[in-house]
C-alpha positions in Angstrom: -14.8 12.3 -11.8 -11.7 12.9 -14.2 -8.7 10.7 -14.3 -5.2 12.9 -14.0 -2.0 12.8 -13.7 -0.4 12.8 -9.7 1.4 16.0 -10.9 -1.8 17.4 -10.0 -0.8 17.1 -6.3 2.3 18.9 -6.4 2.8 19.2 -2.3 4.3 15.7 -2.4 6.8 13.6 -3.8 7.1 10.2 -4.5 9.8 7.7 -4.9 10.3 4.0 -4.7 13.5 1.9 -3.8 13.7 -2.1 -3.9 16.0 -5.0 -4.7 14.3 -7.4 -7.6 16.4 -10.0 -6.4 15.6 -10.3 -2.9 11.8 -9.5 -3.6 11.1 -6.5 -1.4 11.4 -2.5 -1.7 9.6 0.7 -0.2 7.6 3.8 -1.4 8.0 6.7 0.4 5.8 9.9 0.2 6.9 13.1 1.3 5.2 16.2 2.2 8.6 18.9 2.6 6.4 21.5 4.4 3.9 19.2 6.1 0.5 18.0 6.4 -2.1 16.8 8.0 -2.2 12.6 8.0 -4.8 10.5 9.8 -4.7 6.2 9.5 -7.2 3.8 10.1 -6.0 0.0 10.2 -7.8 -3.1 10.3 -6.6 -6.6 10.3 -5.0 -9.0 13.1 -1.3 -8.4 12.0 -0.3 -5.0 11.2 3.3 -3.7 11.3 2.9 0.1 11.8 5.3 3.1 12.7 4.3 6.0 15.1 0.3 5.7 14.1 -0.7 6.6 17.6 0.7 10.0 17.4 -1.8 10.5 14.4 -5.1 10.0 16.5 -6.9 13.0 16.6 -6.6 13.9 20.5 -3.0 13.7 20.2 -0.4 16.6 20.1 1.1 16.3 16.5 -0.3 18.0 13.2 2.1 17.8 10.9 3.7 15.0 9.2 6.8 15.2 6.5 6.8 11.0 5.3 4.6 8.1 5.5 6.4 5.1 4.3 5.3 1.8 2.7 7.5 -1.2 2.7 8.1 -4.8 2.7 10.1 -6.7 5.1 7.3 -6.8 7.9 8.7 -5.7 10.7 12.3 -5.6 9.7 11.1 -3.1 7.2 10.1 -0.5 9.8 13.9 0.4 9.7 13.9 2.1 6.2 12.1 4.7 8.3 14.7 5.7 10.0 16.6 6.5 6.9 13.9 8.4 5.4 14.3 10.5 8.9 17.7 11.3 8.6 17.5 12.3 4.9 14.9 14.8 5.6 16.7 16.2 9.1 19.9 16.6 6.5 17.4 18.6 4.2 16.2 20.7 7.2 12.6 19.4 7.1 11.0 18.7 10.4 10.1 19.8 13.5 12.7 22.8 14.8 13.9 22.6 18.5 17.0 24.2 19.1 19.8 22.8 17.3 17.8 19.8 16.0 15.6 18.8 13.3 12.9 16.2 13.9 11.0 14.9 10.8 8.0 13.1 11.6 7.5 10.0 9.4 5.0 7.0 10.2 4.5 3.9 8.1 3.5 0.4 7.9 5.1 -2.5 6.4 3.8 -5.7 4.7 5.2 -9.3 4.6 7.1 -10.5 2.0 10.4 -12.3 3.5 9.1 -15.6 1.9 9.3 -14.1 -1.5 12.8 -14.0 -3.6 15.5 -14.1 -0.2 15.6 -13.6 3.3 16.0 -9.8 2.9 14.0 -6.4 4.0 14.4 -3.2 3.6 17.3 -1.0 5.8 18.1 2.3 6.3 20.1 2.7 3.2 17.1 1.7 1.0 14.6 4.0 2.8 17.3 6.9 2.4 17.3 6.0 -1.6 13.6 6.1 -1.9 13.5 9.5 0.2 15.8 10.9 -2.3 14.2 9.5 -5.4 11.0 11.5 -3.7 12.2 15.0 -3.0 13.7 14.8 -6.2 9.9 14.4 -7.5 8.6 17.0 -5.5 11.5 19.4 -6.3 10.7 18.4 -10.2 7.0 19.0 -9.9 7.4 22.7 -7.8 9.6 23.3 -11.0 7.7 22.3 -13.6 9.3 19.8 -15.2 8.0 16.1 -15.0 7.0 15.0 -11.5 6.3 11.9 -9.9 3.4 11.8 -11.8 4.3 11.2 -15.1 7.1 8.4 -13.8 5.8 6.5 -10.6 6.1 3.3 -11.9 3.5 0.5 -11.3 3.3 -3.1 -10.5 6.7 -5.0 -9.2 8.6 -1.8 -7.7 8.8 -0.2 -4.1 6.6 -1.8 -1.6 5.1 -3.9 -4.1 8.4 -5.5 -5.4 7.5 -8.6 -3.2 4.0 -8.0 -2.7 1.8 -11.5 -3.9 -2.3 -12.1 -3.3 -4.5 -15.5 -3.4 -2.5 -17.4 -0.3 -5.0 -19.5 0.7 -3.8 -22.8 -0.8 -0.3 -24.0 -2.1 3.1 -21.3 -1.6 3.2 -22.0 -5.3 -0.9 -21.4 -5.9 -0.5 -17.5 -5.2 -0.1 -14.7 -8.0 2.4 -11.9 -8.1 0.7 -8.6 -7.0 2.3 -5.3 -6.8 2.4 -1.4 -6.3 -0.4 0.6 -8.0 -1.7 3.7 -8.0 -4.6 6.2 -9.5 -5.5 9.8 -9.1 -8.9 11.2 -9.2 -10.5 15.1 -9.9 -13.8 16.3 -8.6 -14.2 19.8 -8.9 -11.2 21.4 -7.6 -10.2 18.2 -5.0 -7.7 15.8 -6.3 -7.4 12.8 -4.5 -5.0 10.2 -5.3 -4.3 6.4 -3.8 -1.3 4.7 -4.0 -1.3 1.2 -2.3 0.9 -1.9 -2.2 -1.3 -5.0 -2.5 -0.2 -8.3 -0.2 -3.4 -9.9 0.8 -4.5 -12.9 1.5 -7.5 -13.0 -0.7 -7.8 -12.9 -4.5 -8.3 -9.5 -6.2 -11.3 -8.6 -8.5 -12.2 -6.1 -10.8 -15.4 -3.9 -10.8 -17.4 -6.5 -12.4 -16.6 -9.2 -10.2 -14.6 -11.0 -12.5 -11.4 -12.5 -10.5 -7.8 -10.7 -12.0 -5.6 -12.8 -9.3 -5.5 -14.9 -6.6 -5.2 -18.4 -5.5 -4.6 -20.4 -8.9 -4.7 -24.2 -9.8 -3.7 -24.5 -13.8 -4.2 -21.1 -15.0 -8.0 -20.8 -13.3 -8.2 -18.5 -10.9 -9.9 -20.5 -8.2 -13.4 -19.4 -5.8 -11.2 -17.8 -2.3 -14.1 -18.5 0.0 -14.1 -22.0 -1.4 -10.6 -22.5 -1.0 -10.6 -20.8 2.7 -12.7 -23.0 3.9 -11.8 -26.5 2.2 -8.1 -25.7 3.7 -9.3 -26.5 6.7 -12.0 -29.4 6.4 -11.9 -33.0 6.4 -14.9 -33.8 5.0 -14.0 -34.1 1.5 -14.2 -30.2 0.1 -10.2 -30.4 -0.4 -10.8 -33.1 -2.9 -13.9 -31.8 -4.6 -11.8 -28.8 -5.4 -8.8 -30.4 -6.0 -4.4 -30.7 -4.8 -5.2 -26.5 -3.5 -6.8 -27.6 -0.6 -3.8 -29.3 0.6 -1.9 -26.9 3.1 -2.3 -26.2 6.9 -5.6 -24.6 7.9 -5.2 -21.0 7.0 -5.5 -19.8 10.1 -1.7 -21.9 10.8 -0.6 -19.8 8.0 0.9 -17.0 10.8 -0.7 -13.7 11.1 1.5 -11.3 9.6 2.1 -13.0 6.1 0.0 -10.8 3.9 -1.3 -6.7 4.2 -2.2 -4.6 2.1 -1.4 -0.8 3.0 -1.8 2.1 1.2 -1.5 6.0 1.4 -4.7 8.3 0.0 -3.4 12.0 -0.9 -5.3 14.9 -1.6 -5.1 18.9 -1.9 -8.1 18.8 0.6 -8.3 20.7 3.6 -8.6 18.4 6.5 -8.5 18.2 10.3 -6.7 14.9 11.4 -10.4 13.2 12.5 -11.2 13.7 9.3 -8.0 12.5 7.1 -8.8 9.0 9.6 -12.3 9.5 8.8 -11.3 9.3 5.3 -8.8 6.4 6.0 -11.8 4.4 7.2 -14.1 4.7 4.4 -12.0 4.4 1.8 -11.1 0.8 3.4 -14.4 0.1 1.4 -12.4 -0.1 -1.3 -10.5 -2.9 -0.1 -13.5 -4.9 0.6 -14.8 -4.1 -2.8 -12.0 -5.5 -4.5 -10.2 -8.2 -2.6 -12.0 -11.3 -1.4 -11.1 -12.7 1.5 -9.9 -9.1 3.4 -9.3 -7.8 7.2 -8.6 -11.7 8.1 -6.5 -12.3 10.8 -4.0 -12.7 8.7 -4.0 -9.5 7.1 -3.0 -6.0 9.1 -4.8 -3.9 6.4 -3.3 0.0 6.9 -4.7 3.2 4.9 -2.7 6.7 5.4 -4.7 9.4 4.7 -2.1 12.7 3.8 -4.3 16.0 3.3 -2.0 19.4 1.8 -4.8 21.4 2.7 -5.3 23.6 -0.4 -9.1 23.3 -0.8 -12.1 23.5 0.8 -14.1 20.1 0.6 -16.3 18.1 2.9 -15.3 15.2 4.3 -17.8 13.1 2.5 -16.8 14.4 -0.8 -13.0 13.4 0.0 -13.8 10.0 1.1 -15.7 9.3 -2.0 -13.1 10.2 -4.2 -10.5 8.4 -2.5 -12.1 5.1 -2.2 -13.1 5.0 -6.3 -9.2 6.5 -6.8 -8.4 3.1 -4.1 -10.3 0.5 -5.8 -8.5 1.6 -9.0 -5.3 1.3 -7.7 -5.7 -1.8 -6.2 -6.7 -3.7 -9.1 -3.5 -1.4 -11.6 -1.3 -3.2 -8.7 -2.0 -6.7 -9.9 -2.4 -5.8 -13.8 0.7 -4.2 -14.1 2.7 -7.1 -11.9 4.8 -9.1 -13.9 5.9 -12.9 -13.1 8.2 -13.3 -10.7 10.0 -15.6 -8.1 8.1 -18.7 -9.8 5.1 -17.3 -9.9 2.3 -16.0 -12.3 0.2 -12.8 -13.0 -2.8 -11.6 -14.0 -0.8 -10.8 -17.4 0.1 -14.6 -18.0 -3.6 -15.5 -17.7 -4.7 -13.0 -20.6 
């Protein structure tokens, strides 16, 4: 597998739009002419948009957006003005006089980072923009999304933090990440704003962030379950252990949702199929993940350009995932009062 540039997949655009001061933003993808988009999500607290028209017995085959964004589910409404830039563009579904884009989403919580903000219609309008301006860019030949998506504290991941299993203060500043892949003549790309609960590791098992007490990125499972005990595991590890039982924390306060893309031709059972094993990649790099307290959401968007098994797709997309989850919390920066993986090094 070759690492490339997300130029390669020139049937969408990208674009993000956030506030840095209130600590939240969204990433919206856009596919002008459509295509095919399965989901699979896992997870106890997802906030999702319009996923159930993407299960395979169901009518639609065509999508035009998938948004990511912060704000839980306050954030659902930068949807809506992602929807009515594309109707103004003409892209959608045509029924008489109207235009009906379909866009689905899901959203992850970050109201307790910077202020008590999410993102609105005006915000999912800007990041809409920002994408079709990437697309049009890319269809032109000059520099696409691929050569400016930014990484780390921007769109969906402006807000995003991981390792929330001890102290508010313990956790790490996470972020938006991304990484495309080539096999042959598929391209597969992940992007992926990373929220969770657990700590994030790299391919060697070494922690990058997480739940931190002095610089030292502490054990998760250790720290998960000493939250809760009373038998002296919160003092054997120390003042991290001393917070509400993590299960008190309130289901919707992490997620980690992400969007796989790919030139690949694929029927909607597969793009979930795809959706669902690529959420290896999750488990591969973050430690605790699925919890309760995580609603865990994977988009798969499929231009259908070339031929490729399923398998083959999948495969791609969760090594192109794992990547991208672990660029989201390298490239974060420190923020809101707390660290990253950068101020460790």
């Amino acid at each position: 597998m070759e690492s490339i540039s997300l130029e390669a997949l020139a049937s969408f655009g990208v674009g993000h739009a956030h506030d840095e001061a209130a600590g939240t933003g969204c990433t919206v993808v856009v596919a002008p002419h459509g295509a095919i988009c399965g989901v699979d999500v896992r997870g106890g607290g997802p906030a999702t948009r319009e996923t159930d028209l993407l299960k395979p017995e169901n009518m639609v085959e065509s999508v035009h957006a998938v948004v990511l964004s912060g704000g839980s589910a306050f954030g659902l409404e930068a949807s809506c003005g992602v929807m009515d830039v594309l109707s103004e563009k003409g892209i959608g579904f045509r029924l008489a006089d109207a235009c009906i884009p379909i866009v689905t989403g899901a959203c992850l919580f970050d109201v307790l980072v910077g202020k008590n903000a999410h993102p609105d219609k005006a915000m999912g309008a800007k990041a809409a923009r920002s994408a079709l301006e990437s697309f049009a860019a890319a269809k032109d030949g000059t520099a696409g999304f691929g050569s400016s998506l930014e990484q780390g504290n921007v769109g969906a991941g402006c807000g995003a933090t991981v390792g929330k299993m001890g102290r508010p203060e313990q956790a790490m500043k996470s972020g938006f990440g991304c990484s495309c892949l080539r096999q042959g003549d598929v391209v597969v790309a992940a992007l992926v704003a990373v929220n969770a609960l657990g700590n994030v590791c790299d391919r060697a098992g070494s922690w990058l962030a997480g739940c931190q007490a002095d610089g030292r990125i502490l054990d998760p499972l250790e720290v998960f379950f000493a939250a809760g005990s009373s038998d002296g595991q919160a003092d054997a590890l120390g003042a991290e252990a001393e917070r509400v039982p993590v299960e008190g924390a309130g289901v919707t306060q992490n997620t980690t949702i992400g969007v796989v893309l790919t030139n690949a031709k694929l029927t909607k059972a597969q793009a979930t199929k795809v959706s669902s094993t690529t959420h290896d990649a999750y488990a591969r790099a973050i430690k605790p993940v699925h919890t309760s307290n995580d609603g865990d959401t994977i988009f798969t968007f499929a231009s259908g350009e070339v031929e490729s098994s399923t398998d083959a797709v999948a495969i791609v997309a969760t090594e192109a995932m794992q990547q991208a989850i672990e660029n989201a919390v390298l490239h974060a920066k420190g923020a809101y009062g707390l660290s990253a993986a950068c101020d460790l090094r």
